[in-house]
C-alpha positions as CSV (number, residue, x, y, z in Angstrom):
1,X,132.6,100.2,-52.6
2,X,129.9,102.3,-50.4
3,X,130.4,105.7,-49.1
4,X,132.3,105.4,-46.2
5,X,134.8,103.3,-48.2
6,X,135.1,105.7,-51.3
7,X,135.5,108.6,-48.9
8,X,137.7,107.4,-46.7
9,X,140.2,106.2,-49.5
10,X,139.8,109.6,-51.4
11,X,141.2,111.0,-48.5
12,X,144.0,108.7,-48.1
13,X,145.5,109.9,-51.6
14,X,146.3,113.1,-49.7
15,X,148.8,111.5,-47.4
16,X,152.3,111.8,-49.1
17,X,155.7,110.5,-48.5
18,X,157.2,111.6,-45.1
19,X,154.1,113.6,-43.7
20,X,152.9,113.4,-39.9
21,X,149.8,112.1,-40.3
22,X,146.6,112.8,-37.3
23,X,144.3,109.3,-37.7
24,X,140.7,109.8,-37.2
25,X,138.4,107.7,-34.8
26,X,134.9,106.2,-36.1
27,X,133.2,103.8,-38.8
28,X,134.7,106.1,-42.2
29,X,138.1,107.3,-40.4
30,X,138.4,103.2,-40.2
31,X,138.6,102.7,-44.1
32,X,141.1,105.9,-44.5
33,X,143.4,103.7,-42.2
34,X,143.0,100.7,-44.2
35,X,143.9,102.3,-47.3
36,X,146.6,104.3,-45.3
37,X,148.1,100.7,-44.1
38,X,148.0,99.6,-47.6
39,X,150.2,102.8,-48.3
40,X,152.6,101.6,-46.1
41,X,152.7,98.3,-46.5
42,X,153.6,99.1,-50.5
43,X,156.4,101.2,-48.8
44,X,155.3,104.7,-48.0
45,X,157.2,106.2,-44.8
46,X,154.6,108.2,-42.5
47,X,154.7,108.3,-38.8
48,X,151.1,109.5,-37.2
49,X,149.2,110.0,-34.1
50,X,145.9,108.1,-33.6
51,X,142.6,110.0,-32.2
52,X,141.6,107.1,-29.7
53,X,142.6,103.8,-28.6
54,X,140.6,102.0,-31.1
55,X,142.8,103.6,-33.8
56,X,146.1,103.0,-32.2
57,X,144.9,99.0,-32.5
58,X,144.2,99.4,-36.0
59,X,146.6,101.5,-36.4
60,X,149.2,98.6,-35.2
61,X,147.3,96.1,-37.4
62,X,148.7,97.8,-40.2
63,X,152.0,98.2,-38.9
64,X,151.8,102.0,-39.6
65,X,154.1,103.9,-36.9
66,X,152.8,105.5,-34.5
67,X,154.4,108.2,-32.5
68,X,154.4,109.8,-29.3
69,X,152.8,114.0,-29.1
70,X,156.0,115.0,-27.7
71,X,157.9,114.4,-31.0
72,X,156.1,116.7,-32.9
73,X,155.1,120.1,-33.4
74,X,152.6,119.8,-35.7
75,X,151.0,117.4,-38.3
76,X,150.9,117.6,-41.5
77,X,147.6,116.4,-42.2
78,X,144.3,115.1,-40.0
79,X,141.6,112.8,-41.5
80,X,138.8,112.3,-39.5
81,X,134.6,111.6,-39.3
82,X,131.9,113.2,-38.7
83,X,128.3,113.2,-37.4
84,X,127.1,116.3,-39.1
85,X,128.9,118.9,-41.6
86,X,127.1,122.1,-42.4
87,X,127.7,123.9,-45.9
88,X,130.3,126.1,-43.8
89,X,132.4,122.9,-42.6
90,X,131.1,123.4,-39.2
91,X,130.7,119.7,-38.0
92,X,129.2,117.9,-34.8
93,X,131.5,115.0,-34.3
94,X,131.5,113.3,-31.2
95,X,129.6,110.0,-31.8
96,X,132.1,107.8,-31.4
97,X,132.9,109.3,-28.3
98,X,136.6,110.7,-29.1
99,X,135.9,114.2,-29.3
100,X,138.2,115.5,-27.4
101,X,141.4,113.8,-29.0
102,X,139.6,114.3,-32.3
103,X,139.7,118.3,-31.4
104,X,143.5,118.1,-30.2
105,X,144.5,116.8,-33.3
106,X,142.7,118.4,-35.7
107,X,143.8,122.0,-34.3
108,X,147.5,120.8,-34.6
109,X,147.1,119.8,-37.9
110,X,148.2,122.0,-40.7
111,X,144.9,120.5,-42.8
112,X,142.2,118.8,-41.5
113,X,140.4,116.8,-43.6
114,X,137.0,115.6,-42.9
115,X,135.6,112.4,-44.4
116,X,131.6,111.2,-44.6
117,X,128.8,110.2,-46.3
118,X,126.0,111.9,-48.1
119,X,123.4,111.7,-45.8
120,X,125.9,113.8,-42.9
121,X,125.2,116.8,-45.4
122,X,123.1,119.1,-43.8
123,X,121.3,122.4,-44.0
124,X,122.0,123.1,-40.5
125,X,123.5,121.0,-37.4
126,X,121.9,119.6,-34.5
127,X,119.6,117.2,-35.4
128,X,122.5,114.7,-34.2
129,X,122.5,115.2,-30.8
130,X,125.8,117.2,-29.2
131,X,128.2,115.1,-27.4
132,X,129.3,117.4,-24.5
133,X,132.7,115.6,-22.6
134,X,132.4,116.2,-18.7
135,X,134.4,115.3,-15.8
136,X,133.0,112.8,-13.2
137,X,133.5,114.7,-10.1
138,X,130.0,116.2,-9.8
139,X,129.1,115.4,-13.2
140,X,125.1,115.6,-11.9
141,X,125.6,119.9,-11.3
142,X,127.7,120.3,-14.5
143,X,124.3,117.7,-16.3
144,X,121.9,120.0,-14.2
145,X,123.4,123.5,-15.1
146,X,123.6,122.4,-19.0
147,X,119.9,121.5,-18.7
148,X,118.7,124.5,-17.1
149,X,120.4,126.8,-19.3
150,X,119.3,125.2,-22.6
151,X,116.2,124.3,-21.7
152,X,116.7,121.0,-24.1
153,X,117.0,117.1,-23.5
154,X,120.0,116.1,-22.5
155,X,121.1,112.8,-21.6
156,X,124.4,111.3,-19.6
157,X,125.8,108.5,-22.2
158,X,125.6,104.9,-21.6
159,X,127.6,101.7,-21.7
160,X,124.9,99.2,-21.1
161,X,123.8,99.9,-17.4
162,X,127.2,101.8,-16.7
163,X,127.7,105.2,-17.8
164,X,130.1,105.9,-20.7
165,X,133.5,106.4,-20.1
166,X,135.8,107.9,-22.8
167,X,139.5,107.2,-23.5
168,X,140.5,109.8,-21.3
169,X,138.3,108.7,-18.0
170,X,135.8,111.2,-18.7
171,X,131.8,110.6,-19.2
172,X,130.0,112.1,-22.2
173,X,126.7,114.1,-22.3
174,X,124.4,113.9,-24.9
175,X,122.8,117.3,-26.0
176,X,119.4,117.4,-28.0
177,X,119.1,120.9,-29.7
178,X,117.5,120.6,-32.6
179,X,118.4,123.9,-34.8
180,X,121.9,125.0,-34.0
181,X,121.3,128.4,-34.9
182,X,125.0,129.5,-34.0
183,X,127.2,127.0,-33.5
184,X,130.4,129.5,-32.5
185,X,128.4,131.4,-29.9
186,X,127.2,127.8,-28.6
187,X,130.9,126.6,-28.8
188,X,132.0,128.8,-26.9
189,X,129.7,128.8,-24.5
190,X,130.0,125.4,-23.7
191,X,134.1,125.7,-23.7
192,X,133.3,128.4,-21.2
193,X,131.3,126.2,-18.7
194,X,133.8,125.0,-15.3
195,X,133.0,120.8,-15.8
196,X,132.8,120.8,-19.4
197,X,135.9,119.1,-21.1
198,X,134.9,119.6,-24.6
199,X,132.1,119.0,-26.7
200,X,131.4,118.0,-30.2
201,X,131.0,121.5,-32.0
202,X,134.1,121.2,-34.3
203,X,133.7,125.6,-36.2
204,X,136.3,126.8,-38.3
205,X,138.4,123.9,-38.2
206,X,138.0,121.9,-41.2
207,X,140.0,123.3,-44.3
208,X,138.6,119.9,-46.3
209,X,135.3,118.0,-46.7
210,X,135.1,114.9,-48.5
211,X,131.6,113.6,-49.0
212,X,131.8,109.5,-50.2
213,X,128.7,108.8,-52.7
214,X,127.3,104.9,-52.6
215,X,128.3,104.5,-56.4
216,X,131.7,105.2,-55.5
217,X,132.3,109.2,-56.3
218,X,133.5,111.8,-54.2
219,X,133.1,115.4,-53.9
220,X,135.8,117.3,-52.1
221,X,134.4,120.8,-51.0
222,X,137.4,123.0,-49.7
223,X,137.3,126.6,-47.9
């Protein structure tokens, strides 16, 4: 078992008969899902709401149901990735390129439950660069402004010669920082900016942090 793996299947312990269940998007959400379809097929009765439409496929794979936002007020429970995860929770997530889904769900959710390996434990975030979601119409100003004001690389993400295009027809900016010194005053700073969708700075969300070991343990950190 690595470390994606053994977190990812910690976490799917939490899910429990009847609950609403948010699924994650990315390379460790993937083995919570497997371990969640397992669930099911053995009989437990969820219904959930997947974070992209990678997950929705796998989701389906597994026959786990899948339902539509407008059914429910909130979830019970999230279980997602991450890029980075600070000793406060704070995470950069965003790699995968769901962010924005990610975010919706993970603020609906009465627990949010983050899921990674050792070596996304860090000190401090931004040495992962920040995925910043922009619209296309005049995506070049809203790239020009972010670089003018930060004064740090920042790169428009792309899909072999084509630029990126995320689930929700929107491209994806990719932010160099370095140091994030103050990830709230830079989240909202970014949410604040007209052309920014949402970025990757996920502060004061996470109530759970599962960290998957290559031996197989788990340490669960909690607020």
């Amino acid at each position: 078992m690595n470390a994606k793996q053994a977190a990812g299947y910690r976490a799917a312990e939490l899910v429990k008969e009847g609950m609403t269940v948010g699924l994650g998007t990315g390379s460790t959400a993937y083995y919570a899902i497997e371990k969640i379809g397992e669930m099911v097929a053995a009989g437990l009765r969820i219904r959930a709401i997947a974070t992209s439409k990678a997950s929705e496929e796998l989701a389906a794979k597994y026959n786990i149901p899948l339902i539509p936002a407008a059914e429910v007020d909130r979830l019970d429970i999230a279980i997602d990735g991450a890029d980075e995860a600070d000793p406060d929770m704070a995470l950069i997530k965003g790699g995968g390129g769901a962010l924005l889904r990610e975010k919706l769900v993970a603020l609906q959710s009465d627990r949010f439950v983050v899921i990674a390996d050792s070596i996304k434990r860090v000190e401090h975030l931004g040495q992962f660069k920040l995925p910043i979601e922009i619209v296309p119409f005049c995506y070049e100003w809203t790239l020009r402004l972010l670089q003018s004001r930060y004064n740090v690389p920042i790169e428009m993400r792309m899909n072999g010669d084509k630029l990126y295009v995320t689930d929700n027809g929107n491209y994806i900016a990719d932010a160099a920082f370095g140091k994030i010194e103050y990830p709230g005053k830079l989240s909202d700073e970014l949410k604040a900016t007209t052309g920014v969708v949402e970025h990757g700075l996920f502060v004061g969300i996470a109530s759970t942090v599962i960290i998957g070991y290559d031996d197989g343990r788990t340490e669960i950190i909690e607020k």
